[in-house]
Every structure is written in structure tokens, then in C-alpha cells.
N, C-alpha and C positions, 0 to 999 in steps of 0.2 A: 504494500500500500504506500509505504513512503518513498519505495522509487516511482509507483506511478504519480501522486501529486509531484515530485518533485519534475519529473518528466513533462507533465502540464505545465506546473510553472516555469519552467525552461523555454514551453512553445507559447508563454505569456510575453515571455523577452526580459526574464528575469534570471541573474545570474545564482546558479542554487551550489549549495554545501551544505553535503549530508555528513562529513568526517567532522562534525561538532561535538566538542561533547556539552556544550550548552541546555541544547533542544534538538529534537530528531531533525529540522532544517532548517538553515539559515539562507535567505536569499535576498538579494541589493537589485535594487531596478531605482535609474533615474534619481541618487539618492535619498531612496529609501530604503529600509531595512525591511525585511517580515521574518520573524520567529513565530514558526513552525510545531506543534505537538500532535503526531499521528498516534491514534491507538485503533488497534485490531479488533478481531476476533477475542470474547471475553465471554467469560459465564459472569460475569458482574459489571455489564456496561454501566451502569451511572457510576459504579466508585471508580470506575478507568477516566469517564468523561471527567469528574470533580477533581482528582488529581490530575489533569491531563491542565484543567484552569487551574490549579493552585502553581503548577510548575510553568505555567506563563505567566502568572500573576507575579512568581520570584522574579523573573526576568524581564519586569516591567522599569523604566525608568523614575526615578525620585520626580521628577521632576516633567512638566508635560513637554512631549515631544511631538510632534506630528510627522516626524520623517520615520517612526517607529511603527510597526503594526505587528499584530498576532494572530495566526489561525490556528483551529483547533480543527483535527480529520478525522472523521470515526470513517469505522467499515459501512457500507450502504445499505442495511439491513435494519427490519423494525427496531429493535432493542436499541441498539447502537446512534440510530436518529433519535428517536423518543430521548434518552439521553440526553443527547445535544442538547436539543433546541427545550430543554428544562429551563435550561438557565435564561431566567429574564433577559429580554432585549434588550432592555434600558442599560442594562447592566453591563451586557456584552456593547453598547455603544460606548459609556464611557469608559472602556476598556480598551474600546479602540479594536476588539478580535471577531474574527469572520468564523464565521461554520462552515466545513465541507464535506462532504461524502463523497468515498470512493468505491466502487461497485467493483464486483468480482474480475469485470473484465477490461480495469483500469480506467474508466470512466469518472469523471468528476461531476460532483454536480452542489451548486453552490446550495446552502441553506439558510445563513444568512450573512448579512457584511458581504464586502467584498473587499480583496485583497489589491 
């Protein structure tokens, strides 16, 4: 899953690195930045989703940035979206991070924000 978003984001025109050990991607387009947290395949999607925002939440800047952004990618399956899109909107705006889903056969498809 995180080579195909990162594959997507590449044919976005965004420069990607997965050898982070930050977040599963880093990627610079046009200077900005987006940090990245894929999670898979889970028998406990929402504690993967909730950790998946805590560990973007660590890597958010003190201070407001706007060249900075965050996505969160679950696998494209009920559990896995229900998940997601829990987390208020409002929330995920002044957060500043996007939702996406990646389907079994490397498809992406935005949920919400965009990157």
C-alpha cells in the first residue's frame, strides 16, 4: 500500500521518500512538504487509524506552517474507511491532514482533504 500511494504521489509531481524513518513517506512538491502514515490490513482498524493520527500529530510543527501537510492511508475496505473518516472534519482541517484509500489493486481514492 505505501508503494502504491507513494507511486500516485510521484505521478502527482511530487518528489517521494519512503527510506524515512520519520513516517512511512515523506514527499516535497513546489515547497511543500507532506508526511505520510499508511496502515494496512488490521483486525483493529480504528486503534491503527488513532495511532496512525497520534504519530502525525508528533510530527506536526510548534508553530503554524502552511508549507507543511499530513495524510493518513488506510487499506480501501469497510472497517479500514469507517475508521478514517471517524475522526471529525473540523478536526482533520485544522490539522491540516487529508484521508486516502488505497484499494487492493493500487488505486487511490481521496476521502477527504487533499494533498
Amino acid at each position: 500500500m505505501a508503494r502504491d500511494f507513494a507511486g500516485w504521489l510521484s505521478s502527482q509531481g511530487w518528489t517521494v521518500r519512503t527510506d524515512t524513518d520519520v513516517v512511512d513517506i515523506v514527499a516535497d512538491k513546489d515547497g511543500r512538504r507532506l508526511y505520510v502514515e499508511v496502515k494496512g490490513a488490521s483486525s483493529a482498524p480504528g486503534l491503527d487509524v488513532d495511532t496512525a493520527i497520534g504519530q502525525l500529530v508528533r510530527r506536526m510543527p510548534s508553530e503554524p506552517d502552511q508549507s507543511v501537510s499530513f495524510a493518513l492511508v488506510v487499506r480501501d475496505e469497510p472497517r479500514s474507511v469507517e475508521a478514517a473518516v471517524r475522526a471529525p472534519q473540523r478536526i482533520l482541517d485544522l490539522l491540516g491532514m487529508a484521508l486516502y484509500a488505497v484499494d487492493d489493486n493500487g488505486g487511490v481514492r481521496q476521502l477527504f482533504g487533499r494533498v
